[in-house]
C-alpha positions as CSV (number, residue, x, y, z in Angstrom):
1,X,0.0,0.0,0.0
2,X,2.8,2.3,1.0
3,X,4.6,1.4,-2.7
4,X,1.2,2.5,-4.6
5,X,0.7,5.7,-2.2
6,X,4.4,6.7,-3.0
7,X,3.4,6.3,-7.0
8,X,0.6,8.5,-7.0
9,X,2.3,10.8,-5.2
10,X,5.3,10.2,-7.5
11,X,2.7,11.1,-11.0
12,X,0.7,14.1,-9.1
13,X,4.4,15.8,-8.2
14,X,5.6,14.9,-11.5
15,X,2.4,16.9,-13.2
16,X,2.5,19.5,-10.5
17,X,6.8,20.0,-12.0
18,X,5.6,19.5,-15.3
19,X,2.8,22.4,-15.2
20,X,5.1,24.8,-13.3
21,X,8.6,23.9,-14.7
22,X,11.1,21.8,-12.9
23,X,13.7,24.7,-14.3
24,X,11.9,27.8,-12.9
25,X,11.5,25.7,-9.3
26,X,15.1,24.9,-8.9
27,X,16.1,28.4,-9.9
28,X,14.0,30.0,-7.3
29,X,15.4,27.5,-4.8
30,X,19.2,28.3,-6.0
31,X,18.3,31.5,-4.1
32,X,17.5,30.3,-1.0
33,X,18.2,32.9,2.4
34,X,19.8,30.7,4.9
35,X,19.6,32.8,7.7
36,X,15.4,32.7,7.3
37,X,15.5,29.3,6.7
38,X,17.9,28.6,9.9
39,X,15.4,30.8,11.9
40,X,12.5,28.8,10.2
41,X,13.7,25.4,11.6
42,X,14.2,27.1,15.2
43,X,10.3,27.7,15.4
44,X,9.5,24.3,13.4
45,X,11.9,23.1,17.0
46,X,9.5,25.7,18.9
47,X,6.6,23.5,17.8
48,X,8.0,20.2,18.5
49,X,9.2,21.2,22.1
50,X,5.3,22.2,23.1
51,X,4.1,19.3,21.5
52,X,6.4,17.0,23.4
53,X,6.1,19.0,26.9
54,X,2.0,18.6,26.8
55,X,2.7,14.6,26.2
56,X,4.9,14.4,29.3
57,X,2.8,16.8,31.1
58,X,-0.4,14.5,30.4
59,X,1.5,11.0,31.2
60,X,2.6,13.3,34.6
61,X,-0.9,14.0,35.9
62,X,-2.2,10.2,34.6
63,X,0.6,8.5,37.1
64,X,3.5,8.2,34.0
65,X,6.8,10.2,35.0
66,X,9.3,10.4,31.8
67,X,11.8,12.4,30.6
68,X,11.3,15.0,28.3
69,X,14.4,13.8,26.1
70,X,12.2,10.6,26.2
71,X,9.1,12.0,25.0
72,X,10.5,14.7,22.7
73,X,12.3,11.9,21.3
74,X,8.9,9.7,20.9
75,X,7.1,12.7,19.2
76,X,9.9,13.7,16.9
77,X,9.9,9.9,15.7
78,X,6.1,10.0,15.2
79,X,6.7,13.1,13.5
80,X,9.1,11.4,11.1
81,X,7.0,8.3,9.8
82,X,4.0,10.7,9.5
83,X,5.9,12.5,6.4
84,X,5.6,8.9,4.8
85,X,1.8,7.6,5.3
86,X,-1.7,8.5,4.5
87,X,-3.4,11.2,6.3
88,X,-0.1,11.6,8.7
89,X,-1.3,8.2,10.4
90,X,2.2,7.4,11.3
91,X,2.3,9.7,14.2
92,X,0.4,7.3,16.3
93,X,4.1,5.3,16.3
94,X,4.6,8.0,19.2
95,X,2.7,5.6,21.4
96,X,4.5,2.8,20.1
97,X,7.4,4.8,21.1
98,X,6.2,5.5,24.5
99,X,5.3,2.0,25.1
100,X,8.7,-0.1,24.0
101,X,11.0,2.1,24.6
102,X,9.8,3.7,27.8
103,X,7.2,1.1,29.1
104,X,4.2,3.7,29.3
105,X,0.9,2.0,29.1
106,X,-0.4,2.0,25.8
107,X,-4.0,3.5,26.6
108,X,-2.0,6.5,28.7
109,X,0.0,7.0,24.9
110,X,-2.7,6.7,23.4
111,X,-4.7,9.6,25.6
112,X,-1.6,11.9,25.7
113,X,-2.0,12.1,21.7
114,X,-5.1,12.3,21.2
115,X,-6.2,14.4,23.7
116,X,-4.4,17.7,22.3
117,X,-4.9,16.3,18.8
118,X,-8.4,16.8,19.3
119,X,-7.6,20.7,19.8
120,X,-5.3,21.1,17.2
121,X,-7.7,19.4,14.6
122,X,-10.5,22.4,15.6
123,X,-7.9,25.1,15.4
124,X,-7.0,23.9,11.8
125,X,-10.7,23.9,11.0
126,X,-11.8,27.1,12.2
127,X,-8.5,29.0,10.9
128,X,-8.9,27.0,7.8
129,X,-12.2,28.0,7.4
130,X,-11.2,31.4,8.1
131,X,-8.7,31.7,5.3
132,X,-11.1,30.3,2.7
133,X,-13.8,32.4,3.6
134,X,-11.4,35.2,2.9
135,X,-9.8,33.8,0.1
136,X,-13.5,33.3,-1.7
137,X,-15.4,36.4,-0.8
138,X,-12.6,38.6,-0.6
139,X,-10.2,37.7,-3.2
140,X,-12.1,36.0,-5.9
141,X,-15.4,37.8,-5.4
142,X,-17.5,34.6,-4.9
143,X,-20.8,35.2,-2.5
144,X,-21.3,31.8,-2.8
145,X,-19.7,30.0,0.3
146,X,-22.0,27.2,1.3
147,X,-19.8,24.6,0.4
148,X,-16.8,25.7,2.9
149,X,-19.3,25.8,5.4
150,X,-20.6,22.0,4.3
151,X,-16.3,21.2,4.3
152,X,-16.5,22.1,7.8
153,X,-19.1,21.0,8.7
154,X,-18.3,17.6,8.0
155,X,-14.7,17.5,9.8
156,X,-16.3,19.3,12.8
157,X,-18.3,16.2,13.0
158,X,-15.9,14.0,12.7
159,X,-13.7,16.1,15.7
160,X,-17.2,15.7,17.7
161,X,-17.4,11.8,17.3
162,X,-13.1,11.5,18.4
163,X,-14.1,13.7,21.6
164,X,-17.4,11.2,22.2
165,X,-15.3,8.2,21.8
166,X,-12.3,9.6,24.4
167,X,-15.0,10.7,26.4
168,X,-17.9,9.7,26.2
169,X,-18.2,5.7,27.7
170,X,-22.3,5.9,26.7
171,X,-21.2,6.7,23.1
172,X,-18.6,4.4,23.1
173,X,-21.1,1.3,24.2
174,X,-22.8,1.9,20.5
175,X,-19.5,0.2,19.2
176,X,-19.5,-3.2,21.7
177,X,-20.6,-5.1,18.6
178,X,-16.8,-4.3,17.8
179,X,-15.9,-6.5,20.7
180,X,-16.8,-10.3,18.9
181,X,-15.0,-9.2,16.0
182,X,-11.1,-10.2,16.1
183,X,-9.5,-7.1,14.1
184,X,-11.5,-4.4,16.4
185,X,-11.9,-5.8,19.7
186,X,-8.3,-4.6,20.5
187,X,-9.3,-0.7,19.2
188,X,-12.3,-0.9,21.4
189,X,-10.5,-2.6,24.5
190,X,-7.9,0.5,23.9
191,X,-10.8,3.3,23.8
192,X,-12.3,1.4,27.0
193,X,-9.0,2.0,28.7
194,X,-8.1,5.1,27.6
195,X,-11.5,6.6,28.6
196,X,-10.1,5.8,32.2
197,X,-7.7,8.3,32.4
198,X,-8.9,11.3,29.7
199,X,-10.1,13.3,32.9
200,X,-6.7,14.3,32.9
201,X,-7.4,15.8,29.8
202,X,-10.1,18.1,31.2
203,X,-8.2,19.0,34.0
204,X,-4.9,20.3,32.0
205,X,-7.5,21.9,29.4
206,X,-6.7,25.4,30.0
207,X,-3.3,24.7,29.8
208,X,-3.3,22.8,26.7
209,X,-5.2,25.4,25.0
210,X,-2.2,27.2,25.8
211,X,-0.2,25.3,24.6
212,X,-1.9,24.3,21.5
213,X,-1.9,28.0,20.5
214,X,2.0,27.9,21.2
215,X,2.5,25.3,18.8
216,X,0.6,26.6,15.8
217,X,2.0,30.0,16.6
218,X,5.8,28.4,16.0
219,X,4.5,26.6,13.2
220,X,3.4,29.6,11.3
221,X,6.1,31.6,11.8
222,X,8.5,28.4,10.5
223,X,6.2,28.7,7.2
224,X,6.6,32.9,7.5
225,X,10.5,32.5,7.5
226,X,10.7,29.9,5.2
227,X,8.8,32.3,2.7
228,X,11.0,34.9,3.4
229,X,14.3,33.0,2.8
230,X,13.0,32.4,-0.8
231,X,12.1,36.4,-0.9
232,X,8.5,36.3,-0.8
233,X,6.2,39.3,0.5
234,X,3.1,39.8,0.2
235,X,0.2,43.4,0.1
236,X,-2.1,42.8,2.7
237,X,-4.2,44.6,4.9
238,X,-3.3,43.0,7.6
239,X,0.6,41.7,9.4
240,X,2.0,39.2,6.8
241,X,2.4,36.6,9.7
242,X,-0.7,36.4,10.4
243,X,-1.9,34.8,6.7
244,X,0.6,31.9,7.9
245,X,-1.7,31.2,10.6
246,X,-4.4,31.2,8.5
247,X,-2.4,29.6,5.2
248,X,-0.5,26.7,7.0
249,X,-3.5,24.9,8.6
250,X,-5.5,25.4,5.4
251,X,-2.4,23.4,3.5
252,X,-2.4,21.1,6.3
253,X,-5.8,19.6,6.3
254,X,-4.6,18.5,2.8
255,X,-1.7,16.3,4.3
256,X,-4.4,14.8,7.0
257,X,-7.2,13.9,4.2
258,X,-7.3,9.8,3.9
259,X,-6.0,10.0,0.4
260,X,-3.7,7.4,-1.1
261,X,-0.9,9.4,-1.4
262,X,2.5,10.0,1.2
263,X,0.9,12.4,4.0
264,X,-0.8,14.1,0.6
265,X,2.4,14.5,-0.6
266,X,1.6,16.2,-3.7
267,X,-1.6,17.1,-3.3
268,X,-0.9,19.6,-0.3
269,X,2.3,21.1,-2.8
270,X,-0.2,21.6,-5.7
271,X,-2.9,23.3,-3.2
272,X,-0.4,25.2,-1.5
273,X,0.8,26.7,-4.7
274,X,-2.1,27.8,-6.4
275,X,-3.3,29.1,-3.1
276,X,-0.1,31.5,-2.8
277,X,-0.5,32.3,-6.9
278,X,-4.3,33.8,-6.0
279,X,-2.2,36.1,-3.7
280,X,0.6,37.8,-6.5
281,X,3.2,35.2,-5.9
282,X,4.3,33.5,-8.8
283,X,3.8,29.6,-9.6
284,X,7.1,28.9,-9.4
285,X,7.7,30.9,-6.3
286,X,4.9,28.9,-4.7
287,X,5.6,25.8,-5.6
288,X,9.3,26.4,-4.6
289,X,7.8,27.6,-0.7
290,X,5.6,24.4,-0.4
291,X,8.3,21.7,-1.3
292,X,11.1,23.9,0.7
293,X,8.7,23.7,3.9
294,X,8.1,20.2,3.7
295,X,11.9,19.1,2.9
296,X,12.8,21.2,5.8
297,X,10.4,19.1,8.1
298,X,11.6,16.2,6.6
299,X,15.3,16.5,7.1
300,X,14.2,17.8,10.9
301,X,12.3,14.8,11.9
302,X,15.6,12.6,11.2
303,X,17.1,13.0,14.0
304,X,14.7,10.9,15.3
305,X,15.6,8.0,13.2
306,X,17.6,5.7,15.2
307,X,14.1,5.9,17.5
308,X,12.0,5.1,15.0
309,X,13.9,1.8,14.1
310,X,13.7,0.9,17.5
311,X,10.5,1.3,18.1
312,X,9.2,-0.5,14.7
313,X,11.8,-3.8,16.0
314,X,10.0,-3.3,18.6
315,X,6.8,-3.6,17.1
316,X,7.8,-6.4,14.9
317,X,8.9,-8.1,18.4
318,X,5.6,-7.9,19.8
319,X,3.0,-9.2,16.8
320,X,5.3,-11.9,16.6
């Protein structure tokens, strides 16, 4: 599955550089500031240090004391084999991180990610929402919004039924058919369990509100650098950071849809560019800003690689 995911993301990348021109792309990115780009990878850093502190904060108040080399280590390793699945499902290898390498109990792993997952996935709605809104009735002149409201409507659902089934144990009880049936009755034991200790989750929610704002604050001002070590500026009416905050969840929700492509690897390149075209910013420029933003993540997330082999042994270990 993985082999056919990484060809269609191969032939939409390969039409996305034939459209645009491999040439002008590499020219714009033979110009590339590394100073912005340095300062880009220090909030892309910012992001990943929140991200791993509300994990460790959240095993702390369920009874799970670890480092936070240990969980910044798990995250950044999640992290790294999200880049390489469908819909970023990879990152829930942080909890197979957690659990072999650190002995945490699966179902606290479990609720330490999704818990502020939940949050992040409304913040990329509502800001994503935001931006196209904008986009449509500002920038294009179309009255006609109702589908971006149907778009969110339909994800904000789907938030609604993750935050029933991590807290909810009457909702979850629609689903005990799922417990006669060998390939489920492990997810549902696992919701069961983790539905023991997401209190925790209310009880740090002010904080990890906090803290969710944190991290999409040092992940849109990795995008605003990156954009700026490749020269871009863009006439608005309002602080150029701030349509990062509003442009990088909006690109995001691409990378999270269950296509079969690599973490929408090409699809979220091909949206992110013609969204930055609509804005004054040439093709080329654009495309150059969305493949320079995800190679930088990329080559980040390595440093976690010697964890993620352990943890997948692991893994391997364990079914067998």
């Amino acid at each position: 599955m993985l082999l056919i995911d990484a060809f269609i993301s191969a032939i939409i990348i390969i039409i996305v550089l034939q459209i645009i021109g491999i040439e002008s792309i590499l020219k714009e990115l033979q110009n590339i500031d590394y100073f912005y780009l340095a300062i880009s990878i220090v909030f892309l850093f910012v992001m990943d240090f929140v991200m791993s502190y509300r994990i460790q904060m959240l095993l702390k108040a369920s009874g799970v004391v670890i480092r936070f080399r240990d969980a910044f280590m798990s995250h950044m390793s999640g992290m790294l084999l999200s880049d390489f699945t469908p819909g970023r499902s990879g990152y829930f290898i942080t909890a197979g991180a957690l659990k072999y390498n650190y002995n945490v109990p699966s179902e606290k792993a479990m609720m330490a990610i999704l818990g502020p997952q939940a949050l992040d996935f409304i913040i990329k709605v509502v800001s994503g929402t935001a931006f196209m809104l904008y986009l449509t009735w500002y920038v294009l002149q179309i009255k006609e919004v109702w589908f971006i409201f149907l778009g969110a409507t339909m994800m904000l659902i789907m938030i609604a039924i993750m935050l029933l089934l991590l807290f909810s144990k009457r909702f979850l009880s629609l689903f005990s058919f799922a417990k006669a049936i060998p390939l489920t009755n492990r997810v549902y034991g696992m919701f069961e369990k983790m539905q023991n200790h997401t209190h925790v989750v209310i009880k740090k929610l002010p904080i990890l509100c906090v803290l969710v704002m944190l991290s999409w604050t040092g992940k849109a001002l990795s995008w605003f650098f990156v954009a700026k070590s490749l020269g871009i500026t863009l006439n608005l009416c309002f602080p150029e950071p701030l349509f990062y905050f509003l442009l990088q969840p909006t690109v995001t929700i691409l990378e999270f849809i269950p296509s079969p492509t690599l973490a929408g690897l090409g699809l979220s390149e091909g949206g992110g560019a013609v969204l930055l075209s609509l804005f004054g910013i040439s093709l080329a420029k654009a495309a150059s800003f969305v493949f320079l933003a995800r190679a930088k993540t990329t080559v980040t997330n390595l440093i976690a690689l010697p964890e993620t082999l352990k943890t997948i042994r692991g893994l391997k270990n364990d079914i067998f």
